[in-house]
C-alpha positions as CSV (number, residue, x, y, z in Angstrom):
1,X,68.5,-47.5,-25.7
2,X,67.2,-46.5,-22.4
3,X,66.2,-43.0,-23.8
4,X,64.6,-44.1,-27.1
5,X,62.0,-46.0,-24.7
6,X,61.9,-43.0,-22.5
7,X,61.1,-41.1,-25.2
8,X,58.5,-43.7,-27.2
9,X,56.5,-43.6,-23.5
10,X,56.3,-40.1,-23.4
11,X,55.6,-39.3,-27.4
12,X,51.4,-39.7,-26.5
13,X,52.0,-37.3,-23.7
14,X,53.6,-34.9,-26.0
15,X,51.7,-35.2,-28.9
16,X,48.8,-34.4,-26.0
17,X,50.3,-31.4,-24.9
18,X,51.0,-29.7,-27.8
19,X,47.2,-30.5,-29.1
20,X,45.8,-26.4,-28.7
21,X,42.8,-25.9,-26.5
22,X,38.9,-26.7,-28.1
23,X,37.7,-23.4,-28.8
24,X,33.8,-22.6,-28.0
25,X,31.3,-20.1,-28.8
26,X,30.8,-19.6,-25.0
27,X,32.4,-20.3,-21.8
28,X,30.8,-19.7,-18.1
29,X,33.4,-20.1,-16.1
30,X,33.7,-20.3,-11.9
31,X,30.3,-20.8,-11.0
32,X,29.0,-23.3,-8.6
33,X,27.1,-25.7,-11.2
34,X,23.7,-27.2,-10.4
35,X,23.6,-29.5,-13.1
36,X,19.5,-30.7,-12.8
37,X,20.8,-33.9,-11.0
38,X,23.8,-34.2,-9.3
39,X,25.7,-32.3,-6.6
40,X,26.8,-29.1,-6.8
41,X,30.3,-28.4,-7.8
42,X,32.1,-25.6,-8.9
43,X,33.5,-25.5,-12.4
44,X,32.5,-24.2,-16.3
45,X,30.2,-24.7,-19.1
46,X,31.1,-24.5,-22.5
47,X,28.9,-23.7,-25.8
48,X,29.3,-24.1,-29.1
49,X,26.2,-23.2,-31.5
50,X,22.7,-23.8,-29.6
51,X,24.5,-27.2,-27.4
52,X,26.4,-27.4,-24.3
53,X,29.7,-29.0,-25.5
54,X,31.3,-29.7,-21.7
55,X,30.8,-29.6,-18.2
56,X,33.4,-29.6,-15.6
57,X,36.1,-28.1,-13.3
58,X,38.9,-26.0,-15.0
59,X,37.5,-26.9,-18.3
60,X,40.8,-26.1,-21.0
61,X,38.5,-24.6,-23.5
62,X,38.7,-21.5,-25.4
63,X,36.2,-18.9,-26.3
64,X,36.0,-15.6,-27.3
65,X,32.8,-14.8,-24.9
66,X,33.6,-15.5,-21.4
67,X,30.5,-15.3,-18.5
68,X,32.6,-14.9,-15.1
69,X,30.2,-17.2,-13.0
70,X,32.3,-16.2,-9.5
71,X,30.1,-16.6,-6.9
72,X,27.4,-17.6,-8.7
73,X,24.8,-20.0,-9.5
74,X,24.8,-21.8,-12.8
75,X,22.0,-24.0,-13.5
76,X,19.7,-25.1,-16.3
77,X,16.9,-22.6,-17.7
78,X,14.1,-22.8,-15.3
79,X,10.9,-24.6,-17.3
80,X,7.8,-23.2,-16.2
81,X,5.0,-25.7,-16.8
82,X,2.1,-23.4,-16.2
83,X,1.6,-19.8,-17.8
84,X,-1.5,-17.7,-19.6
85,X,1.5,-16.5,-21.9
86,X,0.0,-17.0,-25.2
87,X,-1.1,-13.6,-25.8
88,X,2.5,-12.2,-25.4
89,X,4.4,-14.9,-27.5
90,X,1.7,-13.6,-30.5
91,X,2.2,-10.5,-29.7
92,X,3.5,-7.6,-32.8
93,X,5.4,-6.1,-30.3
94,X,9.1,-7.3,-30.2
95,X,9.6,-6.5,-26.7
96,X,6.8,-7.8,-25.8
97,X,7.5,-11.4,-27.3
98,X,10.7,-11.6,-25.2
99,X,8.8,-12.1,-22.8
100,X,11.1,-10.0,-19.7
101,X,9.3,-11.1,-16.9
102,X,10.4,-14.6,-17.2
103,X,13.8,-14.0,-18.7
104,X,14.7,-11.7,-15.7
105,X,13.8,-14.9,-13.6
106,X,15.7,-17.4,-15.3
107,X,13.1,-19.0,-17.2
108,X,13.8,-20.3,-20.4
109,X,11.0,-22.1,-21.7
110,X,7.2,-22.1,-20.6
111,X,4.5,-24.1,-20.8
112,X,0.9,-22.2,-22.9
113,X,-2.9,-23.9,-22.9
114,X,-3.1,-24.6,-19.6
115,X,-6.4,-24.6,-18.0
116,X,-7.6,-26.0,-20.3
117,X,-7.0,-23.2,-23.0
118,X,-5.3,-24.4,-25.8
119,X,-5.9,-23.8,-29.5
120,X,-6.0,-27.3,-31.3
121,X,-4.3,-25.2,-34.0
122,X,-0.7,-26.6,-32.5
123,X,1.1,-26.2,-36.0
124,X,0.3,-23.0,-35.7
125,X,0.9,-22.4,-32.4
126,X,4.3,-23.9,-32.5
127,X,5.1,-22.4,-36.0
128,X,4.7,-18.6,-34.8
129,X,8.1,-18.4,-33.7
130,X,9.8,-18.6,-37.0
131,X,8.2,-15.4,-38.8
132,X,7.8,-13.5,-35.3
133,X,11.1,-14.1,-32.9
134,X,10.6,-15.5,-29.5
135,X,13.3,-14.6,-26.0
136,X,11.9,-17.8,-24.8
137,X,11.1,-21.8,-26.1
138,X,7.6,-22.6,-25.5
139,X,5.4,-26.0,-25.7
140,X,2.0,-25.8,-25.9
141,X,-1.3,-28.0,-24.9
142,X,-4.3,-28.8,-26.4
143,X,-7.1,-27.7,-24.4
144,X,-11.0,-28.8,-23.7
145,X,-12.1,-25.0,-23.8
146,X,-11.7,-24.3,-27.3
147,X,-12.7,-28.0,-28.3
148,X,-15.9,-28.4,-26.3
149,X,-17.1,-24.7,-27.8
150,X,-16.2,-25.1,-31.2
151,X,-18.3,-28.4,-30.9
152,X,-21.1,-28.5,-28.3
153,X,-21.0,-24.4,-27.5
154,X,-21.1,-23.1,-24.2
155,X,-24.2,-24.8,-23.5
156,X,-24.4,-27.4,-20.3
157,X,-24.9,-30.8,-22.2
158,X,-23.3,-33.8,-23.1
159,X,-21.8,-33.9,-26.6
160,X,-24.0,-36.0,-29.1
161,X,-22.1,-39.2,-30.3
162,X,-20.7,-37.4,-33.5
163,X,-19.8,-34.4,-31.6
164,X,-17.4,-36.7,-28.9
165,X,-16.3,-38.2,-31.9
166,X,-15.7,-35.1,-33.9
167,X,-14.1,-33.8,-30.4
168,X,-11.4,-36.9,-30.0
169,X,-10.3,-36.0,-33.7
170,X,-9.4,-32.4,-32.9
171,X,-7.1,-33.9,-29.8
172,X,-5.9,-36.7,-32.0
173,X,-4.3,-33.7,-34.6
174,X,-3.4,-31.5,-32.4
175,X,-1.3,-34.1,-30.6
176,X,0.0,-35.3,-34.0
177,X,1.2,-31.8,-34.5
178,X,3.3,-31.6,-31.5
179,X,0.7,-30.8,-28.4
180,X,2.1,-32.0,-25.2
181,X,-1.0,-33.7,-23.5
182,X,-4.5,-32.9,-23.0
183,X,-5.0,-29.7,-20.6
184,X,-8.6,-29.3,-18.7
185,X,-10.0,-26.8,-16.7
186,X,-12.9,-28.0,-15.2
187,X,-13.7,-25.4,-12.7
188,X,-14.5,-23.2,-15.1
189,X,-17.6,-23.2,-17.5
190,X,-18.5,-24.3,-20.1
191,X,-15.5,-26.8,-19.3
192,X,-16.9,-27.7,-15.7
193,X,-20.3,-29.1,-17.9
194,X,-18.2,-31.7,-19.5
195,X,-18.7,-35.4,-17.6
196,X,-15.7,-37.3,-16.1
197,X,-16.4,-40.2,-18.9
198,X,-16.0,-37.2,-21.7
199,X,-12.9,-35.9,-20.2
200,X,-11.8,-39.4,-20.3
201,X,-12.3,-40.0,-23.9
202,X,-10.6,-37.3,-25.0
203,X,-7.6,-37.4,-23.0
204,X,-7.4,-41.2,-24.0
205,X,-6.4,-39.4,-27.6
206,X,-3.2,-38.0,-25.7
207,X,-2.3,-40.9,-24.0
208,X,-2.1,-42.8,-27.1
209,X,0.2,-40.4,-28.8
210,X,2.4,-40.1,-25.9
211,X,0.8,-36.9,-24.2
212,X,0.4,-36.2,-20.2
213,X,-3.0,-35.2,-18.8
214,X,-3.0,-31.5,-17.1
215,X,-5.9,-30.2,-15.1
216,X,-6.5,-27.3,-13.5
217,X,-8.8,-29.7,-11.1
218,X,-13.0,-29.6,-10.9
219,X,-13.1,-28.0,-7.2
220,X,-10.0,-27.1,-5.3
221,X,-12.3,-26.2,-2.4
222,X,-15.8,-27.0,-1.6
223,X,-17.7,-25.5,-4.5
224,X,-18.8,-28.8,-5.8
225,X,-17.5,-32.4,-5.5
226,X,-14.6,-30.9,-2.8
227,X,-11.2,-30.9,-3.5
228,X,-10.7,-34.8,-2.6
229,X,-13.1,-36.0,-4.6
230,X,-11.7,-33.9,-7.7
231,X,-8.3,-35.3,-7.2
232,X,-9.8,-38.7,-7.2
233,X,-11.5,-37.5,-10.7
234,X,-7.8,-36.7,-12.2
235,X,-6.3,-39.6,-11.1
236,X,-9.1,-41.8,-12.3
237,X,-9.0,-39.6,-15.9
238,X,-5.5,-40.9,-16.3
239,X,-6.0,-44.4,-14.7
240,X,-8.9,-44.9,-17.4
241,X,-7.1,-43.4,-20.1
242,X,-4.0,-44.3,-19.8
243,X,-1.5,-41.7,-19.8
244,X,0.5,-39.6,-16.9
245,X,-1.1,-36.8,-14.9
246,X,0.0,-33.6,-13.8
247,X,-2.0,-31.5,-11.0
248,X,-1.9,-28.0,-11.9
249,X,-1.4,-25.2,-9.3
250,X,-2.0,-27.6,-6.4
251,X,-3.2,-25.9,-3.2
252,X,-6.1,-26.4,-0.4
253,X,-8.3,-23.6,-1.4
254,X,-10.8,-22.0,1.2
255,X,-11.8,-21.9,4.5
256,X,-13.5,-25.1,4.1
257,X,-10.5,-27.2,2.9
258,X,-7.5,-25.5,4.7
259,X,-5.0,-28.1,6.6
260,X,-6.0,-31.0,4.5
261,X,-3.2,-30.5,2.2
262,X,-1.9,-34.1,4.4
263,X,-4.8,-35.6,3.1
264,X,-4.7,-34.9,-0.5
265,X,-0.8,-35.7,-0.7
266,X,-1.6,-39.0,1.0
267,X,-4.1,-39.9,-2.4
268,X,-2.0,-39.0,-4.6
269,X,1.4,-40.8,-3.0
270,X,-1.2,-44.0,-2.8
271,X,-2.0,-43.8,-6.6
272,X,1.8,-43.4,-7.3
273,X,2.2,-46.5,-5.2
274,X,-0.3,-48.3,-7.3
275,X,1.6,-47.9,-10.4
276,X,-0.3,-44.1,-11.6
277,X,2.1,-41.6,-12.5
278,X,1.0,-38.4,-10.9
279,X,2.8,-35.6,-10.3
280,X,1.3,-31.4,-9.4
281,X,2.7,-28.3,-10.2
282,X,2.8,-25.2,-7.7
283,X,3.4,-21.5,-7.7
284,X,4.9,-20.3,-4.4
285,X,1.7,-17.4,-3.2
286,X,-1.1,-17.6,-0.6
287,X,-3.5,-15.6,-3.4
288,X,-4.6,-17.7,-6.1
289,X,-5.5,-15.6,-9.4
290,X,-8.7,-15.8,-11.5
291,X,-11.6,-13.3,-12.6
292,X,-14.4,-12.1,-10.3
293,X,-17.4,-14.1,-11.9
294,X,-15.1,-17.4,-11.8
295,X,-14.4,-16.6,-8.0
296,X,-18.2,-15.5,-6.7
297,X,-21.0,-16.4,-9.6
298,X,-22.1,-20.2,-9.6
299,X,-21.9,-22.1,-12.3
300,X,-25.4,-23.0,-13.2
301,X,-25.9,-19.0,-13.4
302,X,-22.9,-19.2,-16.1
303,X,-24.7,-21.6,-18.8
304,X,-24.6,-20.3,-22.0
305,X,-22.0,-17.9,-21.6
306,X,-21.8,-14.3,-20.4
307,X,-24.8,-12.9,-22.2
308,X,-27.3,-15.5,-20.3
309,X,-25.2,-14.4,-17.0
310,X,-26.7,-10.8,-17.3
311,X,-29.9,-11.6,-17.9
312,X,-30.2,-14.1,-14.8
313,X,-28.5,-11.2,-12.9
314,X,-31.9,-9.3,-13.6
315,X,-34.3,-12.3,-13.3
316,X,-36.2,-12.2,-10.3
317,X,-37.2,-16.2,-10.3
318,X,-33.5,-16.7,-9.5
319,X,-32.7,-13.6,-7.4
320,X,-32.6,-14.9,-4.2
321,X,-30.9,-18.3,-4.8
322,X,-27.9,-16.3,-6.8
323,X,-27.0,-13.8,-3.8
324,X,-27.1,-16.8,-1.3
325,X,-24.8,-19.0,-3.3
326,X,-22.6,-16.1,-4.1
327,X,-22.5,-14.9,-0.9
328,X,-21.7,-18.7,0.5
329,X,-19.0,-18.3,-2.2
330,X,-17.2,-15.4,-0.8
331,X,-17.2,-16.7,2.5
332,X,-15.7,-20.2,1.0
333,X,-13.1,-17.6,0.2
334,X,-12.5,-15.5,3.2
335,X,-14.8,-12.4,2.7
336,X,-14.4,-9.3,1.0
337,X,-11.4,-8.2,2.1
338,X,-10.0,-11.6,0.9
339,X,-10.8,-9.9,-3.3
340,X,-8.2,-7.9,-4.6
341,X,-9.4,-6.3,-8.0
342,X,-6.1,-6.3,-10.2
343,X,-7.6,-5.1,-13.2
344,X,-10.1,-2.4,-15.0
345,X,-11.7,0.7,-12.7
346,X,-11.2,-0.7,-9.8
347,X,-7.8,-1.5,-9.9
348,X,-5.6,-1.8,-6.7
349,X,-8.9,-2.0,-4.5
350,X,-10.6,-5.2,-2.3
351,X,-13.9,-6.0,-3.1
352,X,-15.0,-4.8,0.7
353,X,-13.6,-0.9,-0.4
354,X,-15.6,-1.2,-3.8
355,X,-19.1,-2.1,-1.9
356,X,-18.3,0.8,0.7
357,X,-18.1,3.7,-1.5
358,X,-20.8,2.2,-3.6
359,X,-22.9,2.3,-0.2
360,X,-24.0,-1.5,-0.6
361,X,-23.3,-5.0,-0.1
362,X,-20.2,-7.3,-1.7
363,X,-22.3,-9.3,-3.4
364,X,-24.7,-6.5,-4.8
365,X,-21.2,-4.1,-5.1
366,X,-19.4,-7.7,-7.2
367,X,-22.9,-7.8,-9.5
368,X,-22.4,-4.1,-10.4
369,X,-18.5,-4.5,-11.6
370,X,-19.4,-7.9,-13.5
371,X,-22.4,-6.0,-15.5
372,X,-19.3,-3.6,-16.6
373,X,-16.6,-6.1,-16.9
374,X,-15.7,-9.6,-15.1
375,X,-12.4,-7.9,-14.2
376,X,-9.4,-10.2,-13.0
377,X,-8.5,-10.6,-9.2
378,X,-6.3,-12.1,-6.5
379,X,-7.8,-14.5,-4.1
380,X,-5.8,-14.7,-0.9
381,X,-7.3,-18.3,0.1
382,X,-4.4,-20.5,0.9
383,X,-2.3,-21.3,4.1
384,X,1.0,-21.1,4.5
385,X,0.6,-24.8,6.0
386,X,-0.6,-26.1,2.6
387,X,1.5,-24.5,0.8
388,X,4.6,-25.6,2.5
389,X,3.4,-29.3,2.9
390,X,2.9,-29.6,-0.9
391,X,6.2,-27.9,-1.6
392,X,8.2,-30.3,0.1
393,X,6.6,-33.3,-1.9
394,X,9.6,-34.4,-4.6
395,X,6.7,-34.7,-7.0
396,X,5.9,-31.1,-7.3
397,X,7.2,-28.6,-9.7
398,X,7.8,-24.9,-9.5
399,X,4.7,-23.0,-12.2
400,X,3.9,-19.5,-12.3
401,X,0.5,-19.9,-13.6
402,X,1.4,-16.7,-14.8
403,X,-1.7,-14.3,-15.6
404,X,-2.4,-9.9,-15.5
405,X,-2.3,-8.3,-12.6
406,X,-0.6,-11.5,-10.2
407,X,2.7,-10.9,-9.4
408,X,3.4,-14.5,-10.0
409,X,3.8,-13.1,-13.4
410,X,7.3,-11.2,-12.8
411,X,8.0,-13.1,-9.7
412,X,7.2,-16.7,-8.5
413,X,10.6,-18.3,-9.4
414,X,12.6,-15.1,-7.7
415,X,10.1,-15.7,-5.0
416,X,10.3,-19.5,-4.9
417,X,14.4,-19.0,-3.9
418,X,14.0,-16.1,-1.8
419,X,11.1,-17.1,0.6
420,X,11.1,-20.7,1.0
421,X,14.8,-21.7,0.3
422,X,16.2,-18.9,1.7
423,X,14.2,-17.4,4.5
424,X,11.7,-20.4,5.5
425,X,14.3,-23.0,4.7
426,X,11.2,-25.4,3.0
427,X,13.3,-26.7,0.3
428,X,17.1,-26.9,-0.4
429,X,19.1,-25.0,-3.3
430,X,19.4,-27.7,-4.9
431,X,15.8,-29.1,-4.5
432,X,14.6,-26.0,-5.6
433,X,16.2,-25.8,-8.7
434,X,15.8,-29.7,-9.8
435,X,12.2,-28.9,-9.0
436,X,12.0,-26.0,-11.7
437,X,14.4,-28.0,-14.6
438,X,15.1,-31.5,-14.6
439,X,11.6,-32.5,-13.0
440,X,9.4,-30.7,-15.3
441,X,11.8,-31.9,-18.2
442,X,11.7,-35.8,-17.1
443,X,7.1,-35.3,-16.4
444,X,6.5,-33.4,-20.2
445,X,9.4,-35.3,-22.1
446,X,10.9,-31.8,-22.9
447,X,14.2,-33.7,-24.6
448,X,17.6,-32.6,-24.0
449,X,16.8,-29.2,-21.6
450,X,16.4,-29.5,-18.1
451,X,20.0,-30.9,-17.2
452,X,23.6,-29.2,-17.8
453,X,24.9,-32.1,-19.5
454,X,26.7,-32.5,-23.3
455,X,24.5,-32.2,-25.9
456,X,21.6,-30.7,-23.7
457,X,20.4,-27.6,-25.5
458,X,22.5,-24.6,-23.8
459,X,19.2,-23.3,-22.1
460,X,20.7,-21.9,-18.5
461,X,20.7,-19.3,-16.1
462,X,23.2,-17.5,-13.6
463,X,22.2,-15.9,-10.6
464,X,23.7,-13.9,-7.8
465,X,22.3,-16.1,-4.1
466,X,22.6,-13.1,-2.4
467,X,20.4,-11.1,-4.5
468,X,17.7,-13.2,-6.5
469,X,14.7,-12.2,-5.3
470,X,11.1,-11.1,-6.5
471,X,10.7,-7.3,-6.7
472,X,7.1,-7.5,-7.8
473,X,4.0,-7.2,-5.1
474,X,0.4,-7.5,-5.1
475,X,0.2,-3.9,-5.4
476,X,3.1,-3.6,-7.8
477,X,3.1,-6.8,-9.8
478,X,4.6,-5.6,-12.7
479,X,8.3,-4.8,-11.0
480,X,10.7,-7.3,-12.8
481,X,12.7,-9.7,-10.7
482,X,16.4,-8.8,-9.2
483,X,19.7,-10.8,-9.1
484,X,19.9,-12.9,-12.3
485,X,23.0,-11.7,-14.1
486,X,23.0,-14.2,-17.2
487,X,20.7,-16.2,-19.2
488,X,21.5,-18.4,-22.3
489,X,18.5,-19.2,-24.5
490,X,19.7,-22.1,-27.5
491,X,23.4,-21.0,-27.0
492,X,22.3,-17.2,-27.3
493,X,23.0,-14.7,-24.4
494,X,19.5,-13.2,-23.5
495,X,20.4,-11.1,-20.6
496,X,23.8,-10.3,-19.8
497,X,25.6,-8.5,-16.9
498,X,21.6,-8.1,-15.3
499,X,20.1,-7.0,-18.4
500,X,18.3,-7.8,-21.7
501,X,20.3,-7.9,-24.9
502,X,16.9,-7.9,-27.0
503,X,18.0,-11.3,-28.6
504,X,14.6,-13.4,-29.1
505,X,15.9,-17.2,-29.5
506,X,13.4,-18.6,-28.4
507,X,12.2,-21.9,-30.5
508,X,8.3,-23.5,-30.1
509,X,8.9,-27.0,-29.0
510,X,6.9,-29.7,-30.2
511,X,6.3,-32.9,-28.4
512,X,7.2,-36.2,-30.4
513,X,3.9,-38.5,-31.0
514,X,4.3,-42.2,-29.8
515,X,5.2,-44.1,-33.1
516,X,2.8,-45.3,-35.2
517,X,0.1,-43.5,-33.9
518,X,-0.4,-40.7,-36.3
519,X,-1.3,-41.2,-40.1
């Protein structure tokens, strides 16, 4: 009697123990996990298809791929929220559309129309991946740029009644085919002509269908408004219109502004405390990236696009006023020495070396190489003061705002871990990477990526801490990152053992409108 009740207690156990092992598609096993939101533990992730089917220590499952994690850092795909990588995720070229820089990083899925850039075309955006193969997932914004000028032109105006209206519909279907917010760059013309109440109307059409506002800000230094009172001009955009705002690239840029990075974090922490979600993004370099006529030529000299530029260049009504504000432009950013050319004939050379084997002045030496082409350069503008200050802030996300010649390209993420978690100690490990995943996921509504969790999409990355590290410098910014040894893209290895397998699984995201507000 005693061992028939014995044995009826243990029958579940048995049955238990002889039940064989789940087998996956994919097992990383032995690395210290970061999961997006807890601590850090060590223990495996298993895959099956394009989902992560567990996560835990000593996990029993089998699989016929095996990652050996030892020693390494596991963590969800880094999501970069700010990139100019349009261009390469169109691209013919099949390399090309892999997109190595940010695979070699860790970087899974990036963020395209920023700055106010995006096509309103968003099915189309989004549907490219299916006929041409993607390495990496992308989302994509609808931007003022290509709104305002296929409307009003490049002309500095308001829009006409019909023309705002015409302009709200073109954000209203462009969020209805997946866009995730409304993205504005206001520094730049003909964008910077557009009024705050404009900018307001149109980003109302994202906030109704769910979207976030982005904005590459009117003035991040003292060109205009200032940086404070463009801040204030975001937060009021999203106030007004209702819908979440994200910063992009924040940073104190300029003589004029540097050390008030205190100050700015205190307005936006004050709107947060008011109920306004607001939140920046950040890439982790003292040289901001943009072209040369953006950086030095004023913006009343850039109405009606380039062609009109030129011919103000010869007029001598406006002569004298266009060298003193450019000139007061390159001091706002530190001189000529401060202008590193990263593109075209003058490539690798500062703006000061350009004048002096032309014999002449910056400004006259800047005039000449716009006339030719408005090549693309690095602006070293910030402080490492600033840039530290709005690190630390739990609202700011790791961004690339990857563009040619910037080594941010190939390198902010690497460069993120290596100089301020490693040598500057600014931010934690773990900081660092919930700052580059789950944060970004949680602000954009990126569903199921972001997090190491069952069910999440099997988006991660695995890294060696005592090698990750940008390779790529202002001088060579095309040298791709060191000490990633795996990445996992939708369940499919993209680089294994430190190097590309040429898979492209890459999927373009779209965001889900609010209910009801699409017909």
């Amino acid at each position: 009697m005693r061992a028939g009740w014995v044995a009826w207690l243990l029958a579940p156990l048995m049955v238990g123990a002889m039940t064989p092992p789940e087998r996956v598609d994919l097992i990383i096993r032995g690395g210290t996990i970061y999961n997006g939101a807890d601590a850090p533990f060590v223990g495996d992730v298993a895959i099956s298809g394009d989902r992560i089917r567990a996560v835990g220590p000593n996990l029993p499952h089998l699989a016929a791929r095996i990652v050996d994690a030892r020693g390494m850092v596991v963590a969800p795909g880094f999501i970069d929220p700010h990139t100019h990588a349009g261009a390469q995720l169109a691209s013919d070229d099949d390399r090309t559309r892999l997109i190595p820089a940010f695979l070699m990083q860790g970087v899974t899925t990036a963020f395209i129309g920023n700055d106010g850039g995006g096509d309103p075309d968003v099915a189309a955006v989004l549907g490219r991946s299916e006929a041409s193969p993607v390495g990496i997932n992308y989302a994509a914004f609808v931007g003022l740029g290509p709104v305002r000028t296929a409307t009003v032109g490049n002309a500095d105006r308001a829009p006409t009644p019909a023309e705002l209206d015409r302009m709200r519909q073109m954000v209203a279907r462009a969020m209805c085919e997946g866009a995730l917010g409304f993205s504005t760059g206001l520094f730049y013309a003909p964008q910077s002509f557009a009024e705050t109440d404009e900018v307001t109307a149109l980003a109302r059409e994202a906030g109704r269908r769910g979207g976030v506002y982005d904005s590459h800000i009117r003035d991040e230094s003292s060109y205009g408004i200032g940086l404070a009172a463009a801040i204030d001009e975001a937060i009021a955009v999203g106030r007004d219109a209702g819908l979440p705002v994200n910063i992009s690239h924040i940073k104190a840029l300029g003589v004029d502004v540097h050390g008030q990075a205190p100050a700015i974090i205190a307005r936006i922490e004050a709107a947060q405390a008011a109920g306004q979600h607001v939140t920046a993004d950040q890439y982790p370099w003292s040289a901001s990236g943009t072209s040369l006529a953006a950086a030095l030529v004023p913006r009343w000299a850039q109405d009606g696009g380039r062609d009109a530029m030129l011919r103000r260049f010869d007029d001598a009504a406006v002569a004298e006023r266009l060298r003193a504000e450019m000139a007061d432009n390159l001091r706002r950013r530190g001189g000529a020495e401060s202008l590193l050319i990263t593109e075209g004939t003058h490539l690798g050379r500062r703006l000061a070396e350009v004048a002096a084997a032309q014999g002449t002045d910056p400004i006259a030496a800047a005039i000449a190489v716009i006339r030719l082409h408005d090549p693309a350069v690095a602006s070293f503008n910030q402080t490492e003061d600033d840039i530290a200050a709005f690190m630390r802030r739990p609202w700011v996300m790791t961004s690339s705002d990857a563009s040619t010649g910037h080594p941010r390209v190939y390198g902010s993420f690497a460069r993120k871990y290596a100089e301020y978690v490693v040598a500057r100690r600014v931010l934690t490990l773990r900081e660092f990477i919930e700052r580059s995943t789950a944060l970004t996921a949680d602000t954009f509504g990126i569903v199921d990526r972001g997090r190491l969790r069952p069910g999440a999409f099997a988006d991660i990355v695995v890294f060696d801490p005592a090698s990750y590290a940008a390779n790529a410098t202002y001088e060579r910014p095309t040298e791709l990152a060191a000490g990633v040894r795996a990445v996992i893209v939708n369940g499919v290895p993209a680089v294994e053992n430190g190097a590309l397998t040429g898979a492209a699984a890459g999927r373009g995201l779209a965001h889900t409108p609010t209910p009801g507000t699409c017909s």
